[in-house]
N, C-alpha and C positions, 0 to 999 in steps of 0.2 A: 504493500500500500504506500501511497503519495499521496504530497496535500491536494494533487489535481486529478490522479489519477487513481485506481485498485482494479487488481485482477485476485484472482483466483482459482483454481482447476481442481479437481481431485477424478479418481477412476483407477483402471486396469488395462496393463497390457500383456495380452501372451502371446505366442507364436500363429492361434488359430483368432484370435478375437480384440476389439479392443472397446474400451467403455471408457467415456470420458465424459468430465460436466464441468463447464466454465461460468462462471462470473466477472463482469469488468465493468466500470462505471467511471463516467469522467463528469464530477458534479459542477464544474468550471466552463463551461464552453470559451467563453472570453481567454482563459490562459491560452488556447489553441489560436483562433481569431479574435482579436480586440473589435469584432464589429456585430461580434455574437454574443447572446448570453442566453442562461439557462442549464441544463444538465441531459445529459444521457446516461442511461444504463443499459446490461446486454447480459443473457444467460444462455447457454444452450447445452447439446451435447451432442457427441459424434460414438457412435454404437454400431456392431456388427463386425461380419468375419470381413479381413483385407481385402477381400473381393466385392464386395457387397455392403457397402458401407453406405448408414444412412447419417442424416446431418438435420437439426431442428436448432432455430436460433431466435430468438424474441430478442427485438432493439424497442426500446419505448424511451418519454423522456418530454419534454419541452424544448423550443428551441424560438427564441425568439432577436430582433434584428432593427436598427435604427430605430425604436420604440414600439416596434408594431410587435402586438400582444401576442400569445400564443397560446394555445390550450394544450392537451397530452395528446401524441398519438403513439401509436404501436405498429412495429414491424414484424413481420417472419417471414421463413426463408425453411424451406422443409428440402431437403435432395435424399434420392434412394438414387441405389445402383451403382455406386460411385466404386474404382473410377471408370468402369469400363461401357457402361449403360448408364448415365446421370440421366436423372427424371424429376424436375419438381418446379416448385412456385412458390415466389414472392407475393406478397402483398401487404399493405399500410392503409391503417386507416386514422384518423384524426382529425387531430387542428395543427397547422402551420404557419404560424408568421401572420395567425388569426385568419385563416380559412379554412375549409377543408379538404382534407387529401385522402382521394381515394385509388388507390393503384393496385392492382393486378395482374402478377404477368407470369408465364409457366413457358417450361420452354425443355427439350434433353435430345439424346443423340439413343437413334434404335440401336439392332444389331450388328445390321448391315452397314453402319457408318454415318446411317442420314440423320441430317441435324435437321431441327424444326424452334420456332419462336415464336409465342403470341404475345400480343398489347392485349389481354382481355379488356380493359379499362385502365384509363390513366388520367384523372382530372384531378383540378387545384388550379386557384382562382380561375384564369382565363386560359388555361390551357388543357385542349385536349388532345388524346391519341389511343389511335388503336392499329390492331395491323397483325398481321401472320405472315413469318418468311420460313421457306425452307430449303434446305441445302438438301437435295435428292444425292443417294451412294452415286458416286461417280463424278455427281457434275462438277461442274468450278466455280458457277455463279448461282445466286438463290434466287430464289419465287416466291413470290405471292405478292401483297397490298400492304402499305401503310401508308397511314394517314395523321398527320401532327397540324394543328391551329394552335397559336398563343395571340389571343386579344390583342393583349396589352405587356409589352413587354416589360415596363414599368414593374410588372409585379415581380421581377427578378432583381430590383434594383439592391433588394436591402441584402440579398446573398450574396452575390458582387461587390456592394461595397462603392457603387458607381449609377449615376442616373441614367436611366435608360427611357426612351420614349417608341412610338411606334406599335406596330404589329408583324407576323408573320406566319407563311404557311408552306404545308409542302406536303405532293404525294406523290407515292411510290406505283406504279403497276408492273411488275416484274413477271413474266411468262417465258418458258423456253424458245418461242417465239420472237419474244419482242419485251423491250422494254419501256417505259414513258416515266420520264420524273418532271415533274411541274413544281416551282418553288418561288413564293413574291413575296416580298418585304416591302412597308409604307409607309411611309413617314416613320422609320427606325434610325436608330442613332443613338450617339449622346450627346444632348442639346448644349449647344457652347460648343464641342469639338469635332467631331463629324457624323453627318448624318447622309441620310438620301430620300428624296421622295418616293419616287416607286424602284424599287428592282422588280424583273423577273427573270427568270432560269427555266426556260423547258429543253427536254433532251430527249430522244428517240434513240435505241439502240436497235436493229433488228440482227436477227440471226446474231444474236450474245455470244454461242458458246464457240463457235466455228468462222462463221466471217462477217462479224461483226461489222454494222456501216450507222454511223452517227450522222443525224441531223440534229442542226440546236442553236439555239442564240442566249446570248447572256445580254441583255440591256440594261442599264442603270440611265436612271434622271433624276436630275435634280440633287446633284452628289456636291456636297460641303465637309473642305477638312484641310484644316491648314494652309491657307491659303489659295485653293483648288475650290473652282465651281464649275460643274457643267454634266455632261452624259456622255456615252459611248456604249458601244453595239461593239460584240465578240460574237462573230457567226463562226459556226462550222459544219461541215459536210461530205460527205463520204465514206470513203471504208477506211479501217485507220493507220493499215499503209500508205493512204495517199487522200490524207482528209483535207480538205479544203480550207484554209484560215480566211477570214475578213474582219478588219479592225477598221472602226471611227472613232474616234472621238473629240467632240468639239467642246472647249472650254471656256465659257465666257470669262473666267480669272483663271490666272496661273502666276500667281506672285504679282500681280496688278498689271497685268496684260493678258488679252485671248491668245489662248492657241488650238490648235488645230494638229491631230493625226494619226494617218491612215495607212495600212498595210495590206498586201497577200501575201499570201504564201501555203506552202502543201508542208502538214507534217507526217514522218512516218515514226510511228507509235512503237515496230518491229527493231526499227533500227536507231530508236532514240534520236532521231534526227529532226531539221525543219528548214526548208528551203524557201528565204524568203525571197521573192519575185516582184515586191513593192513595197517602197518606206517612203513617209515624210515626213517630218515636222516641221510645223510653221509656229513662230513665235516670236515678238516684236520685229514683226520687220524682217525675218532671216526663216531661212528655210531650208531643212537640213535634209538632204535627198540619198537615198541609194542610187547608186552611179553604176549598178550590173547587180544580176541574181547572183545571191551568196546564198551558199548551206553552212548551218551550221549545226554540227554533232553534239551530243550530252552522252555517250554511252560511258566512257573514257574522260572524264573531265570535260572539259569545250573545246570543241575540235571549230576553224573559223576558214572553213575555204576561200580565199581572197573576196575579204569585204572591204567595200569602194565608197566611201561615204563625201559628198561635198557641199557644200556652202559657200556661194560668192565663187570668187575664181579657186576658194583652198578646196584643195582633194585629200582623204585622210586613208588611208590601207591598213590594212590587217591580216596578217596571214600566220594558222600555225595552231599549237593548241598548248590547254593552260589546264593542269590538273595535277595528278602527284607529283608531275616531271611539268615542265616550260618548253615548248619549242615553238618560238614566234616570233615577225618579225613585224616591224611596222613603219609606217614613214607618214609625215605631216608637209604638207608643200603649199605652199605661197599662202599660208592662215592668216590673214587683218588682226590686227594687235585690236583695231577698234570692236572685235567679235567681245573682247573682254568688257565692254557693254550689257551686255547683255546678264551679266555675273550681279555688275556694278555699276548704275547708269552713272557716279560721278568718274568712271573709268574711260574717258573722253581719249584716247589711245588714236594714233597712227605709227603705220609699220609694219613690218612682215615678219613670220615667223615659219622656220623651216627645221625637221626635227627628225632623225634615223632611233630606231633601236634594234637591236638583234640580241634576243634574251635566252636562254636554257638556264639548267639546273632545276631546281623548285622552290614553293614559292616562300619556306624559310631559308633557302640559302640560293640565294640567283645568282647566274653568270650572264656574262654577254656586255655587251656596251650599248650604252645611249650620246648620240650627239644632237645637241641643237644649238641652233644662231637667230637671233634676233637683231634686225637691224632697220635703220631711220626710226629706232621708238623716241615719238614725239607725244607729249600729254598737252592735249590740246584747248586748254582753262586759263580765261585770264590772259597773262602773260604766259605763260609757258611757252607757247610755239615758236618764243624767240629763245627760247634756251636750246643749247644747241641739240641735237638728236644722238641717241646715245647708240653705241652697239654691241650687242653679247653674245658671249660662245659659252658654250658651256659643254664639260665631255663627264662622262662616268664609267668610270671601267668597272663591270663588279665581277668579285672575286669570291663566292659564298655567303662569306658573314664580312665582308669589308668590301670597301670602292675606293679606286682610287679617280679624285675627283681634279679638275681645272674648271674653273670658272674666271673670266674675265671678260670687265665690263667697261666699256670707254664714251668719255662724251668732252665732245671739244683739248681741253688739254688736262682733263680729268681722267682720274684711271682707277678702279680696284680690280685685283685680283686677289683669288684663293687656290694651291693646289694641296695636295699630297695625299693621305689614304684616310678615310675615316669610315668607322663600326658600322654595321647595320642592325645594330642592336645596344640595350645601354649601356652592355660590357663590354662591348670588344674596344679595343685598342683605336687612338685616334692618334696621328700623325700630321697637322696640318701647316700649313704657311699661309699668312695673310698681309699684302700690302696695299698699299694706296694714295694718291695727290690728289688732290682737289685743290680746283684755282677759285677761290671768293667770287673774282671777278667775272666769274658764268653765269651767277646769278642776277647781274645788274639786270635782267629785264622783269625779273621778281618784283622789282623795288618801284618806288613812284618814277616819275616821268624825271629824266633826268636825275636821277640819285643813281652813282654808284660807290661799290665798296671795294677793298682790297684784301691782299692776304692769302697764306697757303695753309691748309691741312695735308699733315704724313700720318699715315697708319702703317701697324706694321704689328704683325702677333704670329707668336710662334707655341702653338699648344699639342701637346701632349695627353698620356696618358686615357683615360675613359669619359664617354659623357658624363656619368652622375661623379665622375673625381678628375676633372680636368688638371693639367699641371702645364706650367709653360706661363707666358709674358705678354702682354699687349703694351701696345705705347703708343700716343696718340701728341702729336706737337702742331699747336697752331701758332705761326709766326707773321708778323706786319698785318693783325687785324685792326684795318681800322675805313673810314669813313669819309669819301675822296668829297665827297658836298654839300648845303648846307648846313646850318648850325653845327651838324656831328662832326664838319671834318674840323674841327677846332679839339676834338677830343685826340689823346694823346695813342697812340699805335696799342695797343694789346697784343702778350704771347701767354701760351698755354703750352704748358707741358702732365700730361698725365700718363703715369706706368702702373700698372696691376700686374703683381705675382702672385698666378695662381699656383695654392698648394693641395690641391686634392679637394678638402672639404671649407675651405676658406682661400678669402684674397687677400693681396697684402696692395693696398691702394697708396698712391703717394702723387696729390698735385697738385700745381700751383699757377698761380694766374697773377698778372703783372700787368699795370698801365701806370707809365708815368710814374710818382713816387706812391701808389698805389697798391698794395700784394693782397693776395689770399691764400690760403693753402689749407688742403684738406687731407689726412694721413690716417693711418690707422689698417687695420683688419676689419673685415665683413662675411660674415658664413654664407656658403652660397644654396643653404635652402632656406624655406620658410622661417624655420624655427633658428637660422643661423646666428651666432651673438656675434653684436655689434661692439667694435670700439674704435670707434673713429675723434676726432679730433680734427677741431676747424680753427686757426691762429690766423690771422691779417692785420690790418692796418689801409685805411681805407679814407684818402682823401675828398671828403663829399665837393671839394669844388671843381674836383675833375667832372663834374655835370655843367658846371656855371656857362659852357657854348653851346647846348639845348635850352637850360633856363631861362638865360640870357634874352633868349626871341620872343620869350614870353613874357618878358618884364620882372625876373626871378631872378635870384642870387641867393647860392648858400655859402657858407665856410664852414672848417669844423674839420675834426679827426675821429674817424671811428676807428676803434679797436675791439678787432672781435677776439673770443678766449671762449669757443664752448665744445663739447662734447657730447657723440653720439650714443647710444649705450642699448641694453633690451636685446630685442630680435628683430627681423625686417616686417614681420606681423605684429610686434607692439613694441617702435623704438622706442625709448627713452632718452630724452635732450635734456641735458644741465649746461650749465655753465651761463654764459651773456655777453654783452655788448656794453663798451661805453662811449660815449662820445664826450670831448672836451672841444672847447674854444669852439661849440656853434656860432654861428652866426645866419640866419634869416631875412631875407628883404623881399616887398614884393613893393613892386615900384609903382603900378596904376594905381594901389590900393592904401599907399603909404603906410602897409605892415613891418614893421622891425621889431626880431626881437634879437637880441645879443648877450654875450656872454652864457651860453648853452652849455649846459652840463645834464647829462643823464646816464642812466645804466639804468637794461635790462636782464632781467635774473630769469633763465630758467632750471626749473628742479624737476623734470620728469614730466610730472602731470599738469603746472601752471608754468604762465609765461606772465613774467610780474614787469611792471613798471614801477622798479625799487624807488625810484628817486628821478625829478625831472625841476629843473630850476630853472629861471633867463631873465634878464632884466628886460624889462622893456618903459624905457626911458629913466627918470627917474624913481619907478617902481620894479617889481618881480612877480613873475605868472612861476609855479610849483604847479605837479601833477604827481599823481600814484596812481597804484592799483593793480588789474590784472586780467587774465584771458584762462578759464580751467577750459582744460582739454580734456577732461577726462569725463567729465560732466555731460550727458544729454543739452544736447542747444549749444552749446560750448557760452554758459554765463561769463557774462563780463561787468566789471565792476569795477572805475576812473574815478577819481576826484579831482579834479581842475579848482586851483585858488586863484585870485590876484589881487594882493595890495596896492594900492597909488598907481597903477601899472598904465600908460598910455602904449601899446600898443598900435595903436591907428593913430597918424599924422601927414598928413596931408592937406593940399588946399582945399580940398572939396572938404573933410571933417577932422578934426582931431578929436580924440577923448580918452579921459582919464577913469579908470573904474577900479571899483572892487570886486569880485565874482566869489560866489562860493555853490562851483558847480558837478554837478555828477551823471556819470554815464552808466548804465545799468539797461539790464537785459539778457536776450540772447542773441549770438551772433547768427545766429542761422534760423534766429527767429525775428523778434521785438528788439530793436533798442531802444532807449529811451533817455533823452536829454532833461534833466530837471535842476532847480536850485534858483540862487537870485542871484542879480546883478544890479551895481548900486553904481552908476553913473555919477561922479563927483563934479566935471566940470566937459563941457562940450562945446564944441566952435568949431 
């Protein structure tokens, strides 16, 4: 016994006879499915000589689902003859899920071999069935009728676990003659995710056992799911060596456009095969056609006798077969970059693409090479089209469980590449080389009319070891970034230099950045999964007037020394920031508006979860504006909560107003919700 379960047996066995009585009860349904509740229990027993073994079983119990009630019902299950003549019947009567269920069914195999099956009765709520099939000694296929109707399929929802709407039905007439299956479903589905208006399925077999010839259509309307709306018609016809295929189907959406398509073809049933004789699809605008009759085999894997597929002027082949073993080869010729549309409409592409492979082994350990070339890709948004057109080769040699790979990509006098051998899996061994230039100055047509920029990026990495434990170096240098018109081009040249050593399960970072007498720098280690810990560390110094030829246009001037002192810490899922920032000798001016304030001093403290504004001072004229407070990150809304002072403080002086005030004011709220400005201010003298 268990807190959710008990069993129990007792009896006899001997060599001529066996006597057995069980009990088992599961008073918990819920412990099994959480969407059930209520209790079952079951007793029976199994008696008689090893030939001739009979079997008697009572299931009874409540079972009830998504609230709906339930009363007691009772099963049994009687079998004689067992095992070589079984003969007997089921049946339940009750309440279920608060209706009732009445079911009856008997079914056993003679002497001769012949099986037989009855639906004596089978209802509960909206569903019913009945029906008799039998397998005569010898044949292959069974006879006789059945018949199933469900109302309303809804009344399955609460056993599923899932809404259900609609109805459906289906019969059987099976005869050694001939057979007919009719089955329609309407308005069935699941409301919100996919449903259909009407289906229907009729099918005609004649001559079943010997030469079999099918007529039949499957149609669907009114089909919703996923982004898909519309109908289609599956015919078929003939004998089923050489049945007859016909496909439509017309979509009024397909990911927010119609499409359209339609096929023939004959498949043979004997030889696992299907020779299609017509394909199309139509969808935005493109229309993907077969270019010659292809068969294609299932016996062996997929066997694909030269299929010839094209769109626009590209032609796309395939030839060979893909199952325990790989032998195929394939080629993609003169493909439009701008097809990539269709994927992505903000994928505005020009260009061609042209692509070989010839593959074997299988399909955990492939061989064979792929080469493709891409060339004039142009992205055509905006400016873009004046950026120069780029072009890429790309090769792969595979080797089982590795490839060894070249890829290189060029545009105007920009270049990366990547070769050398990397895994086909997360463990196998990687070996690669990666470099690179980029000229700034390619992108001046990025920029407004008349702005350009300067400067070079180099890349360059050489890694090692496994994907989940990489080892090896990247390094990244950008030199003479700066800003040729303009307010910007007054700002002083910027370089970059960034190196990462990676060592298996962590990096070792180190970079820094320079303008003018301006530096930053960022160092430390970084684990390179989720849960990786951090320790990084940010040091600089950071002249705020290196802005003053942006500001400047706008009637702005600042001064001042920032020095940053903080650190990263935690994991890259919940970092953790201490340390902060201080600025001395601010200085503030806004010229339209006659704002000054001077002598600035402040420091920012962060401890993990807030980010404080310890301390904020500045004269402004013969008085001082003070500020505090903070930012909790850790908090829901991220609260925040300022205090703004100012004694005597004039602030504003200018011709249009001067004025001298006291404040004593507070910022409060959430950031990502309400803020809120509150407090007074005490105006002392104004002109």
């Amino acid at each position: 016994d268990g807190q959710d379960v008990s069993l129990s047996a007792a009896g006899s066995l001997s060599s001529a006879r066996l006597d057995l009585r069980f009990a088992t009860a599961l008073p918990r349904l819920e412990s099994v499915d959480p969407r059930l509740q209520g209790g079952l229990h079951a007793d029976g027993q199994v008696s008689g000589p090893a030939t001739d073994l009979a079997v008697a079983v009572t299931l009874g119990g409540e079972v009830s689902a998504a609230g709906q009630p339930s009363g007691p019902f009772t099963a049994r299950l009687t079998a004689q003859g067992l095992p070589g003549s079984p003969d007997g019947s089921l049946t339940a009567q009750g309440t279920l899920l608060g209706a009732p269920i009445d079911v009856a069914l008997a079914g056993g195999r003679a002497a001769d071999g012949a099986l037989q099956a009855r639906i004596e009765r089978a209802d509960w709520k909206s569903l019913a069935a009945t029906g008799a099939i039998a397998l005569p000694a010898g044949a292959t296929l069974p006879q006789g009728q059945l018949r199933l109707s469900i109302g309303s399929l809804a009344d399955f929802a609460p056993l599923l676990g899932r809404p259900l709407a609609g109805g459906a039905s289906a019969t059987l007439d099976a005869t050694a003659a001939a057979w007919r299956l009719d089955a329609q479903a309407t308005n069935a589905g699941e409301p919100g995710t996919a449903s259909i208006g009407k289906g229907v399925l009729w099918l005609t077999l004649d001559h079943p056992s010997n030469a079999p010839v099918v007529d039949g259509q499957l149609s669907l309307d009114g089909v919703k799911a996923a982004g898909i709306a519309g109908s289609a018609r599956l015919g078929a016809s003939g004998p089923t060596n050489a049945l007859a295929l016909t496909l439509a189907a017309d979509l009024a959406n397909l990911n927010g456009a119609p499409a359209r398509v339609t096929g023939k073809g004959t498949a043979d049933a004997t030889a696992r095969s299907l020779a299609l004789s017509d394909f199309a699809a139509a969808w935005k605008g493109q229309t993907l056609r077969l270019l010659a009759p292809v068969t294609l085999g299932f016996a062996q894997g997929v066997q694909i006798d030269s299929l010839r597929l094209g769109m626009q002027r590209a032609v796309i082949a395939v030839n060979g077969r893909v199952g325990q073993t790989i032998d195929l080869t394939a080629q993609a010729r003169d493909v439009p970059a701008s097809l990539a549309a269709l994927v992505s409409p903000s994928l505005d592409l020009s260009g061609t693409l042209n692509a070989d492979a010839r593959l074997g082994g299988t399909a955990s350990a492939p061989t064979g090479t792929i080469r493709a070339r891409a060339s004039g890709l142009r992205l055509n948004t905006a400016q873009a089209p004046a950026l120069p057109a780029a072009d890429v080769t790309a090769s792969a040699d595979l080797a089982g469980d590795s490839a060894r790979i070249d890829l290189r990509a060029t545009a105007g006098a920009s270049r990366v590449s990547v070769t050398g051998r990397t895994g086909l899996s997360t463990t196998a061994p990687v070996d690669l080389r990666a470099d690179g230039s980029l000229d700034l100055a390619e992108a001046d047509p990025l920029l407004g009319a008349g702005e350009r920029i300067a400067g070079r990026v180099t890349l360059a990495a050489a890694i090692t070891g496994t994907p989940l434990q990489p080892q090896g170096t990247v390094r990244a240098d950008a030199s003479g970034m700066r800003v040729l018109t303009g307010p910007g081009a007054g700002l002083p040249p910027a370089d970059l230099t960034a190196r990462v050593a990676l060592t298996g399960t962590r990096a070792r970072i180190d970079s820094r950045l320079s303008a003018g007498n301006s530096h930053l720098a960022v160092a430390g280690t970084a684990g390179l999964s989720r849960e990786g810990a951090l320790n990084l560390r940010t040091t600089g110094r950071i002249d705020l007037g290196v802005a003053n030829p942006i500001l400047l246009a706008s009637g702005a001037a600042v001064r001042g020394v920032l020095t940053v002192d903080a650190a990263v810490g935690g994991t890259l899922t919940a970092p953790r920031v201490t340390g902060g920032a201080s600025l001395a000798g601010g200085d503030l001016r806004e010229y339209a508006q006659g704002v000054h304030l001077s002598d600035i001093v402040a420091r920012i403290v962060a401890d993990g979860g807030t980010v404080r504004l310890a301390s904020l001072t500045a004269r402004a004229e013969q008085g001082t504006v003070a500020a505090r407070g903070g930012v909790d990150l850790r908090a829901p809304g991220l609260p925040i909560d300022v205090t703004i002072t100012a004694n005597n403080a004039t602030p504003i002086a200018s011709d249009l107003l001067t004025a001298t005030l006291n404040a004593d004011l507070a910022i409060t709220g959430q950031l990502e919700g309400t803020v809120t400005l509150g407090g007074r201010v005490d105006v002392r003298q104004a002109t």
